[in-house]
C-alpha positions in Angstrom: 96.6 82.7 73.0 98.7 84.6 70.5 96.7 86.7 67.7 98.1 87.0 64.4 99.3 90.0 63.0 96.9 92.4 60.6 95.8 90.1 57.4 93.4 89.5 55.8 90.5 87.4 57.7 89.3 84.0 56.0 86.0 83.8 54.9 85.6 87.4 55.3 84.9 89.9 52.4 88.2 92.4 52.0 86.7 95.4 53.5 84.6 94.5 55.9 85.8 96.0 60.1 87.7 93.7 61.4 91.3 94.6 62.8 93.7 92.6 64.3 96.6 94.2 66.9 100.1 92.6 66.6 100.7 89.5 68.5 101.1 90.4 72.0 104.4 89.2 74.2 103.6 87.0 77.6 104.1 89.1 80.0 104.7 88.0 83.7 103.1 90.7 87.0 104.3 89.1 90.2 107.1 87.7 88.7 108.9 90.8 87.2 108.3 92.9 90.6 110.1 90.3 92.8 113.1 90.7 90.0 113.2 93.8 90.5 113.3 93.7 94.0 116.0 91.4 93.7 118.1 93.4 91.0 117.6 96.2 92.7 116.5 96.6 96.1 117.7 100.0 97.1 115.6 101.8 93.7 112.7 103.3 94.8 109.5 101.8 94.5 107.2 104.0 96.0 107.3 107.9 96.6 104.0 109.2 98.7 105.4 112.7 99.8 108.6 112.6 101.9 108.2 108.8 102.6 110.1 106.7 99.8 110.0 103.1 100.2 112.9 100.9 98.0 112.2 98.3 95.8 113.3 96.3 99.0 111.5 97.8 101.4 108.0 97.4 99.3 109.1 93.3 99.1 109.3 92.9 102.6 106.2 94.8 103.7 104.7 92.7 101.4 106.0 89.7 102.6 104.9 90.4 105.8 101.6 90.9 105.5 101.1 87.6 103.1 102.5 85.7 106.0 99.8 87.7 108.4 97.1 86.5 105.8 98.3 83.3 105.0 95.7 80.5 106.3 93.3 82.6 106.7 93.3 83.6 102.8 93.2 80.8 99.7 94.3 81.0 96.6 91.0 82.3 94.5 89.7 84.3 97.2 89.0 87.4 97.3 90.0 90.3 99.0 88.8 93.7 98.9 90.8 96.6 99.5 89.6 99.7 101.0 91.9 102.4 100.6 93.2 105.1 99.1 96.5 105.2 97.3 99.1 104.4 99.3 101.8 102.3 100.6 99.3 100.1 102.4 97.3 99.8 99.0 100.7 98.8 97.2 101.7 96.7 99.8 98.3 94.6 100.0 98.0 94.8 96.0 101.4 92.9 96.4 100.3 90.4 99.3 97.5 89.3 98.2 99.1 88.3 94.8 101.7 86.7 96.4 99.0 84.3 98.3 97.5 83.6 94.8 94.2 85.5 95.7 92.3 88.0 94.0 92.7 91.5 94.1 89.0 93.5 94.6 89.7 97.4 94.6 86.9 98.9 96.3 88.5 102.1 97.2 88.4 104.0 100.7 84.8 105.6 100.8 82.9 103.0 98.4 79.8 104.1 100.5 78.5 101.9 103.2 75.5 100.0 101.8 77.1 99.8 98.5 79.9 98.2 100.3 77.6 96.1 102.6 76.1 95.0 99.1 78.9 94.0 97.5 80.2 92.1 100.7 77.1 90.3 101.3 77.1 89.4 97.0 80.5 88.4 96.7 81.6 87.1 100.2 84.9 88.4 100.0 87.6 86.7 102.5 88.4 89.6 104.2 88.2 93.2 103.4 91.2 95.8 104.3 90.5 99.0 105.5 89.4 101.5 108.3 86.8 99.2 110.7 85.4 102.0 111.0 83.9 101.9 107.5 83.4 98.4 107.0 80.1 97.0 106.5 78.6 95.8 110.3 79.8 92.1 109.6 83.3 92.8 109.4 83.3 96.0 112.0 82.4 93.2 114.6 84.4 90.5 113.4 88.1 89.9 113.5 90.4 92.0 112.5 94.5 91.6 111.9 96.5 94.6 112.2 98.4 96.1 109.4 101.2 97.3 109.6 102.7 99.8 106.8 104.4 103.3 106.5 101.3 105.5 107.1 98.7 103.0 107.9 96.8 104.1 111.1 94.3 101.6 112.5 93.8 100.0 108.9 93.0 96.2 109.7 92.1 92.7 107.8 88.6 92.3 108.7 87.2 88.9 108.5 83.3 89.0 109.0 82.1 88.2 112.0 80.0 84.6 110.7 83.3 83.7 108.7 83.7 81.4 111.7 84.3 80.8 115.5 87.4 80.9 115.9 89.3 84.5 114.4 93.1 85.1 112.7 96.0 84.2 115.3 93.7 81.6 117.2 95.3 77.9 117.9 92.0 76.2 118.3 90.6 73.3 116.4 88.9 75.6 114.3 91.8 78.1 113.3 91.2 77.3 109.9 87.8 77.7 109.8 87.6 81.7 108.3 88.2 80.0 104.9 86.7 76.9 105.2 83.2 77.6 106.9 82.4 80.7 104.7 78.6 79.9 103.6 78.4 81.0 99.6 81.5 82.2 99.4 82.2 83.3 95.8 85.5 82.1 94.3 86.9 83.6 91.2 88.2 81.4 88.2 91.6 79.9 88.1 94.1 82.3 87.1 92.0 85.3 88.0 94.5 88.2 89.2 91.7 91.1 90.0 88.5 91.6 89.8 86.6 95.1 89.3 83.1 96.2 89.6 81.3 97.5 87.0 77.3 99.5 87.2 74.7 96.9 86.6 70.7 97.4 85.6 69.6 95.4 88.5 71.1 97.8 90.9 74.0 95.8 92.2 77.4 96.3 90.6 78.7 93.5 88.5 82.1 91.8 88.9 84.9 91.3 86.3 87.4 88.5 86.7 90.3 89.6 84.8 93.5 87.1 84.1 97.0 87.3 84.9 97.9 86.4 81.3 95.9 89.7 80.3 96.9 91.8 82.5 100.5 90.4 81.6 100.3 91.4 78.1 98.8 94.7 79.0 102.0 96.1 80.5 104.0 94.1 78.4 102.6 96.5 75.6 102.2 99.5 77.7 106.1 98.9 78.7 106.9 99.3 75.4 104.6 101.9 74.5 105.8 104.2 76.9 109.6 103.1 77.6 109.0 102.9 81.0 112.1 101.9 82.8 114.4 102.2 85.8 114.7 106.2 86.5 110.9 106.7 85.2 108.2 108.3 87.8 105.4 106.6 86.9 102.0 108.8 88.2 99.4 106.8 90.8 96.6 108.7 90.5 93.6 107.0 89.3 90.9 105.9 91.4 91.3 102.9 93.2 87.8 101.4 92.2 88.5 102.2 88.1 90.2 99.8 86.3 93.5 101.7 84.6 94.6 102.3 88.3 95.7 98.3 88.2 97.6 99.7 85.1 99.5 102.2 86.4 100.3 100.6 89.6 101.6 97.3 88.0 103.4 98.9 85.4 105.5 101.0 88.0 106.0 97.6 90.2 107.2 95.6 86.6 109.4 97.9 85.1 111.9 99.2 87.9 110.2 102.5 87.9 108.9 104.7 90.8 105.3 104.7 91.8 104.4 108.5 92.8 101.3 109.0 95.0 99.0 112.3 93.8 98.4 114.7 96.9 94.4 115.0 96.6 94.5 118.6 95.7 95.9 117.3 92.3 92.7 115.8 91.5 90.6 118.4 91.3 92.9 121.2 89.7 94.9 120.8 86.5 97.6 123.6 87.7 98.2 122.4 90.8 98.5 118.4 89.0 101.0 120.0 86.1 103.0 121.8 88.8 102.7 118.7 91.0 104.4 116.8 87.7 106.9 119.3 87.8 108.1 119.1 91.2 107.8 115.1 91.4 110.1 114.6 88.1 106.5 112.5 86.5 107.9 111.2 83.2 105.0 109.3 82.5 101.4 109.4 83.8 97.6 108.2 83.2 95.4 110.5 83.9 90.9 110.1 83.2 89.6 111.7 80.3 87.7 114.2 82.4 90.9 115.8 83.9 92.6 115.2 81.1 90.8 118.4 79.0 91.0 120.9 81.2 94.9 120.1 81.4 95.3 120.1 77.5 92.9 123.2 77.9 95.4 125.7 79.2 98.9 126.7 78.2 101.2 123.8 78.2 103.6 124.7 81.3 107.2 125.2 81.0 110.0 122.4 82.8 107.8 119.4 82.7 110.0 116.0 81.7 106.9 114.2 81.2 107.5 111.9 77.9 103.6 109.9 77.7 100.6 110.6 78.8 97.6 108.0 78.4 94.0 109.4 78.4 91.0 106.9 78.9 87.5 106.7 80.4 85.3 108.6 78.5 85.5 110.5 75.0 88.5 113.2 74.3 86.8 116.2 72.6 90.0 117.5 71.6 93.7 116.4 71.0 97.0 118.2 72.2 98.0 121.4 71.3 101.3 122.5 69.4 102.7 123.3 72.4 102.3 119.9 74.7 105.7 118.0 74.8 104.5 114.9 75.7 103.6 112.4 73.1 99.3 112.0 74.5 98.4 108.6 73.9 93.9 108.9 73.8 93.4 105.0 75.2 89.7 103.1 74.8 89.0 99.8 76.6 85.9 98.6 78.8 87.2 96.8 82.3 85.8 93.4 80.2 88.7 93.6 78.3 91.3 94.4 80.3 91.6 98.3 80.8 92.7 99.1 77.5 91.7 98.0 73.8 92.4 100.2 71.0 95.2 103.4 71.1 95.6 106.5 69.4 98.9 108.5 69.8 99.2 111.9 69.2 103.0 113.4 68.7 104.1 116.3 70.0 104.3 119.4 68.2 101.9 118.3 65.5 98.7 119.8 64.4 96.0 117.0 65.5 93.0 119.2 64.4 89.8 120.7 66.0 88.2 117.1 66.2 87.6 114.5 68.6 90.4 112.2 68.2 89.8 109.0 67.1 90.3 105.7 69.5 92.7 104.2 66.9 93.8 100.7 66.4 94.0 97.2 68.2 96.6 97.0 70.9 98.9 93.6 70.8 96.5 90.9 71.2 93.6 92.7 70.5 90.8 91.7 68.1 88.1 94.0 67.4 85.6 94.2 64.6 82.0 96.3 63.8 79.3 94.3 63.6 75.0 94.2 62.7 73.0 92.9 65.4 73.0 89.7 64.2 76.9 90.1 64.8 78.4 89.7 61.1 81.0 92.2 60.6 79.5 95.4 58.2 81.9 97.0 55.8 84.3 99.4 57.2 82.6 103.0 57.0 79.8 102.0 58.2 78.7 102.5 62.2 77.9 99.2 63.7 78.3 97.9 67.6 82.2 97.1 68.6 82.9 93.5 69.7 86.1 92.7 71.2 87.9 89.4 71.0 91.5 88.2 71.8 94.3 87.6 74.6 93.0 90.7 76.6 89.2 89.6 77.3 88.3 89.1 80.7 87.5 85.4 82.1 83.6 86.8 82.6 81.7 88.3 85.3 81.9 86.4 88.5 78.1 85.4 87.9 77.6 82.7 84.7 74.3 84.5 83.7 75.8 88.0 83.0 78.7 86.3 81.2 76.5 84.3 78.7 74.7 87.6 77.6 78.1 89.9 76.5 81.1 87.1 76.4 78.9 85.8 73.0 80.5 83.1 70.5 82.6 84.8 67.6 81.6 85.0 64.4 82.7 81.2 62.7 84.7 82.7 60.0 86.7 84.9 62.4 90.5 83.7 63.4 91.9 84.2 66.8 89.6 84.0 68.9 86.4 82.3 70.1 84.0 84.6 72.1 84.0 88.7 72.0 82.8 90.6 73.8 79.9 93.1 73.1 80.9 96.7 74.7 77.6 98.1 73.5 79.8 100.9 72.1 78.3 102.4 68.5 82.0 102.7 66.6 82.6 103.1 62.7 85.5 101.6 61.2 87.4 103.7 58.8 88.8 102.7 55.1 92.5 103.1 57.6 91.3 101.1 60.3 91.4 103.1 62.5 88.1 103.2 64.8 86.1 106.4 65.4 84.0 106.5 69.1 80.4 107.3 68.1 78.4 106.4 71.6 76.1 104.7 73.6 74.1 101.5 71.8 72.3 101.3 75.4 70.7 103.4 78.1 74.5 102.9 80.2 76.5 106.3 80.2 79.6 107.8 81.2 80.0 110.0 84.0 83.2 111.8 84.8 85.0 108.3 82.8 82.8 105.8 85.2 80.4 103.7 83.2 76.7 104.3 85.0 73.6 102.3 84.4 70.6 104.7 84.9 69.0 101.9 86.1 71.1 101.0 89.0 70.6 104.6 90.6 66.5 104.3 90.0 67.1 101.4 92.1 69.1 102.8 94.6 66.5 105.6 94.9 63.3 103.3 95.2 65.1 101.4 97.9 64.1 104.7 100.0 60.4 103.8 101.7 59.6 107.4 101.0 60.3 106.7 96.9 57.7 105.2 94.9 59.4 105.4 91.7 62.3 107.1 90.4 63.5 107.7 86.9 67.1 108.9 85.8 67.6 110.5 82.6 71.2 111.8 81.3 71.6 115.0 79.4 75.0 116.0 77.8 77.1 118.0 80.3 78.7 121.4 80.0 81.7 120.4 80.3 81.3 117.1 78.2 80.2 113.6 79.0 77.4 113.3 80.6 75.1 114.7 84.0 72.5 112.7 85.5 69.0 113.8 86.6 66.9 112.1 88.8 62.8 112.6 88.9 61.2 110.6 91.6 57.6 110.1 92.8 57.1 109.6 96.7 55.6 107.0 98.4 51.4 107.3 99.2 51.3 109.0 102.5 54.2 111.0 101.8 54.0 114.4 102.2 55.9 116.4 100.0 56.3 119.6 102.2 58.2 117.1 104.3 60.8 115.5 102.0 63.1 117.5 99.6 65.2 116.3 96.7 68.4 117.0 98.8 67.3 115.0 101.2 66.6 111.8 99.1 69.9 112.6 97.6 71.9 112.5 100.3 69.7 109.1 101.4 70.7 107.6 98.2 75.1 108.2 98.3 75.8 105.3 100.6 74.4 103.1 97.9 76.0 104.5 95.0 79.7 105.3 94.1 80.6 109.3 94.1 80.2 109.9 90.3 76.7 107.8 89.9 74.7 110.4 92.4 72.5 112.7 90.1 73.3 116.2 90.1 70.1 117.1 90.9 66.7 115.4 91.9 63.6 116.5 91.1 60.0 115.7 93.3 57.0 114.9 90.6 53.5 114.0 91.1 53.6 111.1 87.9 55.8 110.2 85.0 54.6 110.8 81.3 54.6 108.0 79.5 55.0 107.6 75.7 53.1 105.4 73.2 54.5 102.1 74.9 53.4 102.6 78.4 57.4 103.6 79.1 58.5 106.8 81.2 59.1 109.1 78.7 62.4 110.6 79.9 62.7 112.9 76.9 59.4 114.6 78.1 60.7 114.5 81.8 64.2 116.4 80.6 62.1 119.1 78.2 59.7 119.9 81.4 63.3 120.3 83.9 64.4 122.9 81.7 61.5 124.7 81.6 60.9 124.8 85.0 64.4 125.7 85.5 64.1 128.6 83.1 61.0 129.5 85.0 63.0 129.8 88.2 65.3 131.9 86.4 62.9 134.4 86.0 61.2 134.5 89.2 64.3 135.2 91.0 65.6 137.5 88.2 64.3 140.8 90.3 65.9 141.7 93.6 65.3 139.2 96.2 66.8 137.6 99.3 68.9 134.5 97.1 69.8 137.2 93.9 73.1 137.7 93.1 73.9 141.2 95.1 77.3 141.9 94.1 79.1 141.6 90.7 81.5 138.5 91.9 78.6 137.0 93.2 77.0 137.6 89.7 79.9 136.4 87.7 80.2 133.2 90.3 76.7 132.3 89.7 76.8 132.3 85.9 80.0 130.9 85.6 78.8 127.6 87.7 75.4 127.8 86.2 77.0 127.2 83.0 79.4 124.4 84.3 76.6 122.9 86.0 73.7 123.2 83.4 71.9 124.8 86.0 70.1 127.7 85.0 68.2 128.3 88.3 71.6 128.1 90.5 71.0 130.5 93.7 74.1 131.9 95.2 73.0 130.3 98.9 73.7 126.9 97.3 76.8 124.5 98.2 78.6 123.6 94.7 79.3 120.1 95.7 75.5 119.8 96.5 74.5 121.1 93.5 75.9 118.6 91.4 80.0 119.6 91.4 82.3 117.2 90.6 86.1 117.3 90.2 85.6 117.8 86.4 83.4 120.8 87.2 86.0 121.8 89.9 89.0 121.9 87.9 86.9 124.1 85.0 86.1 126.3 87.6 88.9 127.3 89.2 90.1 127.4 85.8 87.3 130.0 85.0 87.8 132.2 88.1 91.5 132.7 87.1 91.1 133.6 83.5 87.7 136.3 84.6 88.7 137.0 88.1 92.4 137.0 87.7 92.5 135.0 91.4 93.7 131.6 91.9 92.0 129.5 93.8 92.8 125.9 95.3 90.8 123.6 95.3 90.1 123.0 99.0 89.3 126.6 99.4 86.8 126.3 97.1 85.3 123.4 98.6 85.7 124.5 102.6 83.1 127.1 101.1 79.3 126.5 102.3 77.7 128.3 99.7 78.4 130.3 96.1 78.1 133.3 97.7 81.0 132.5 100.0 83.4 131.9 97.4 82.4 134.9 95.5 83.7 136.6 99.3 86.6 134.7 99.0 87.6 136.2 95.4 86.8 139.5 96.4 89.3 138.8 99.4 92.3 137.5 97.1 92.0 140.0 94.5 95.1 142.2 94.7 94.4 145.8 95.7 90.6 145.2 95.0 87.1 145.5 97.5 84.5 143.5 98.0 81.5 143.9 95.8 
């Protein structure tokens, strides 16, 4: 379906929110990879550190692992990968496209029950990845070796009741791994991937997304961007989120090279921008919550990036004078097919102190503010955005979910026949352009990662030793949003037995990294507010007094007080990046709720007070705050501990 250009809309008011993007170009995926493998086959596809893989070389790996699949794998099956970025990734991403299944990054540590969850939901046909971390089922079933550049003991694990007779055999039954699969879930027709998304009943939910979408997304992104033969395209994102199908697609379609981030970069913007620097990136994606620490510092010297696309959660602040590269802030929920609505911001102009906005429709794109009863309001006015158009997802791979937010458009409205509802409070401006204003629903963002609050309760209660948990989310230091978990053990219980660490730790096979609360809290009961409901805004007032009260009773001399100025100036720098005001220098900064955000501020931090640059896997080989306050000391030139 082709939108039409922006009009005005019939039956509609002049006035009222509704935007349309241009009319988007078909744009083929599979199709325009094996061109350019054809056209050129000796361009390189795929640079992870000294191995470089041609256009070529990516098409026949590829090949040969669809042929290893093939029979065992139909067309609308799915396949989760789980791995990191790599050529193996590339390779399968490619293969399993080929055999006209569907693609179901999952990412190489998704956490084991999680992953057991999802496998024993969806039913996947097999799952790629280490056996070794691999739900039960498919550690003891059959497994296909795969063979790429890199790939040590990675496999294609079929689960061991997918049937009697595994991959490779010649029995009666060879076929049987995809035809005896008991509720096996199949995605639509024409479904190219499918991504998970946090859902209130504590499983994930799963998005089929089209290859017509996902087609006209890098048909526009191409074009945005001018990505092209020559072009080092970043791969960088996640494999679970949803944009890294964006950048890895647009390399493959466009002739371009794919160039695989080193872990380090991930965690510190200096060590990403010099990274960019000594790969040649000319164009890169990187998550909002990386994004601002980068755009934070002084823009470095020598880089030939041209675009950079920001997305995930909300930009606080656009580019400085100085940044070369035209910065491209990008909104769109994983129902609509990574990206919705664009904002670009040129280089050397002043973009103000402001959060930028999220900007207009992409090609294709239909979006409009609505009431509740979902009748478009008049534009200055803050409403809930509802996306329609050629980029919607097919619907969650479970009818139910996709009745309740793939909802009938308005009748008046040209275009399109369902939107979405993202939930997302916008206000459209007299300009059109759209303005991010939050959270309609109890779902946050966490480093870019949508969360449901609900999911982790239930996660927690699934621990015999939780009664009931609550999660509340308070605004983060360093923007976005930190999670907070309050739980109530189990009668019988003891709690001199059971810390919050403890549960915590209990609870991260169930969850993905950026869902597991910072911190978690034992209580003896929940208030409750006029309705009977937790009251979580009573539950986050009585953390912060208790944590100021811990403040103060470790504020004289003690045996976990600061005793030397680094150590002082460690602990309040990460208290402040953590919103932790009781922070003890004996504590582990992953374990007290650091992320990579937090990471990247803080190494940030240490250079501009301490003048000492750290890496980031120093800082994280350290067991405890007081340890990397040592390892300052240590590094600062012609200075002594203490």
């Amino acid at each position: 379906m082709t939108t039409a250009p922006t009009r005005p809309v019939p039956g509609f008011l002049p006035g009222l929110s509704v935007s349309y993007g241009r009319p988007a170009r078909d744009g083929a995926v599979l199709d325009l990879f094996t061109s350019w493998a054809r056209r050129a086959p000796h361009a390189p596809a795929l640079i992870d550190g000294e191995l470089i893989l041609s256009y070529g070389e990516l098409d026949r790996l590829a090949d040969d692992l669809a042929a290893r699949l093939a029979g065992h794998v139909r067309p609308g099956d799915l396949v989760g990968l789980c791995l990191d970025h790599s050529a193996a990734l590339v390779a399968a991403t490619v293969a399993v496209a080929r055999l006209g299944a569907v693609h179901l990054p999952l990412g190489p540590r998704p956490g084991e029950r999680r992953l057991r969850a999802v496998a024993e939901q969806l039913r996947p046909a097999c799952l790629i990845g280490d056996p070794a971390l691999l739900p039960p089922a498919h550690r003891d079933g059959t497994h296909l070796p795969i063979t790429a550049p890199g790939a040590t003991g990675v496999v294609a694990a079929f689960a061991k009741d997918a049937g009697a007779d595994g991959p490779g055999s010649d029995g009666p039954g060879a076929n049987s791994l995809r035809t005896d699969r008991p509720r096996a879930v199949r995605a639509p027709k024409g479904t190219q991937y499918t991504v998970l998304t946090s859902g209130s009943t504590g499983l994930p939910k799963a998005v089929a997304v089209g290859q017509t979408a996902l087609g006209a997304l890098l048909a526009w992104y191409r074009d945005l961007t001018g990505l092209g033969p020559g072009d080092r395209h970043s791969l960088l994102i996640g494999v679970s989120f949803d944009p890294h199908l964006m950048e890895l697609w647009a390399g493959l379609t466009s002739g371009a090279a794919l160039c695989v981030a080193p872990d380090a970069v991930r965690w510190d913007p200096a060590a990403l921008t010099d990274w960019w620097r000594t790969t040649g990136i000319t164009v890169g994606v990187l998550p909002t919550p990386l994004a601002e620490p980068v755009l934070d510092r002084p823009w470095p010297a020598g880089l030939v990036l041209r675009h950079l696309t920001v997305g995930g959660d909300r930009l606080r602040r656009g580019p400085g004078p100085d940044v070369t590269a035209v910065v491209h802030n990008a909104y769109g929920p994983a129902e609509a097919t990574v990206t919705t609505t664009v904002h670009s911001m040129a280089p050397g102009a002043d973009h103000g102190t402001d959060a930028p906005p999220i900007g207009r429709p992409i090609p294709g794109a239909i979006v409009l503010v609505t009431d509740e009863s979902g009748r478009p309001l008049p534009r200055g006015e803050a409403g809930e955005l509802r996306i329609g158009g050629q980029g919607l997802a097919i619907g969650y791979l479970d009818a139910g979910l996709t009745a309740e937010r793939f909802v009938s458009a308005p009748d008046d409205l040209d275009g399109t026949d369902r939107v979405y509802r993202t939930g997302d409070r916008v206000l459209m401006r007299a300009d059109g352009v759209l303005e991010f204003l939050g959270r309609l629903d109890d779902q946050v963002k966490v480093s870019g990662v949508r969360i449901e609050p609900a999911e982790v309760e239930a996660a927690l209660e699934r621990d015999p030793r939780v009664r009931r948990a609550a999660v509340v989310a308070r605004p983060a230091p360093v923007g976005g949003a930190q999670l907070l978990a309050f739980a109530q053990l189990a009668e019988g219980v003891g709690s001199a037995g059971v810390t919050g660490a403890e549960l915590l730790e209990a609870v991260r096979p169930w969850l993905p990294g950026q869902a597991v609360p910072g911190v978690l809290r034992l209580v003896d009961g929940f208030p409750l507010d006029a309705n009977g409901k937790i009251d979580r805004a009573a539950l986050l007032k009585a953390a912060e007094a208790e944590a100021q009260q811990g403040v103060e009773r470790t504020a004289a001399p003690g045996p976990d007080t600061a005793a030397t100025p680094t150590e002082r100036t460690v602990l309040r720098i990460c208290a402040d990046l953590l919103g932790r005001a009781d922070l003890a220098p004996s504590e582990n900064f992953l374990d007290a709720g650091g992320t990579s955000v937090t990471a990247a501020r803080l190494l940030a931090a240490f250079e501009e007070e301490c003048g000492v640059r750290l890496r980031a896997p120093m800082l994280l080989r350290q067991p405890d705050l007081r340890a990397v306050a040592r390892l300052i000391d240590e590094r600062r030139p012609g200075a002594a501990a203490g």
